[in-house]
C-alpha positions, 0 to 999 in steps of 0.5 A, a space after each residue: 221893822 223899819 230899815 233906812 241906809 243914808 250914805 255920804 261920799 267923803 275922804 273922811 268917812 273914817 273919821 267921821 264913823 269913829 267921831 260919833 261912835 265916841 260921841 255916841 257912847 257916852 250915853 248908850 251901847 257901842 262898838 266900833 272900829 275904824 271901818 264899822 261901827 254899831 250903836 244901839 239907840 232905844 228905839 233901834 241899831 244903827 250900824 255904820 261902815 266907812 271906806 276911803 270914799 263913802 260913810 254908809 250908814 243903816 238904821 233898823 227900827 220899829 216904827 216910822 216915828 222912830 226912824 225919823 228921829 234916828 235919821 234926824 240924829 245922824 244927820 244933825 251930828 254928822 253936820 255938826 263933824 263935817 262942818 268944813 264939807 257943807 254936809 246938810 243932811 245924807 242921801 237916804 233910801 228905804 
């Protein structure tokens, strides 16, 4: 298994977690709270947990393909929920 954490430093990191869990959830399995949530991608989890200044989020997958692409939609939907932030893309390592 392949594992990545990306994090974004934001007062809204809450906000943000619930945003796309909800989002998330009209198309696979998720749970979620106000400071953690899980998504069950097809080709893998992602795991997300806020406090009042980071939203950190750990993806675990099978293969480097796979990892990209859940990196990629992360990163596309959190800018699209943070538009007012500039946010490009998380800060991630391996």
């Amino acid at each position: 298994m392949l594992q990545a954490t990306g994090t974004f430093s934001t007062p809204s990191a809450s906000k943000y977690l619930v945003q796309m869990c909800k989002h998330f959830a009209h198309k696979i399995e998720v749970t979620y709270n106000d400071t953690s949530g899980s998504c069950a991608f097809p080709m893998g989890t992602v795991s997300m947990q806020a406090d009042a200044e980071t939203l950190e989020v750990k993806i675990e997958v099978s293969d480097a393909e796979a990892l990209q692409q859940v990196k990629h939609v992360i990163d596309v939907h959190l800018e699209r929920f943070a538009f007012r932030e500039d946010f490009k893309n998380m800060l991630w390592s391996a």
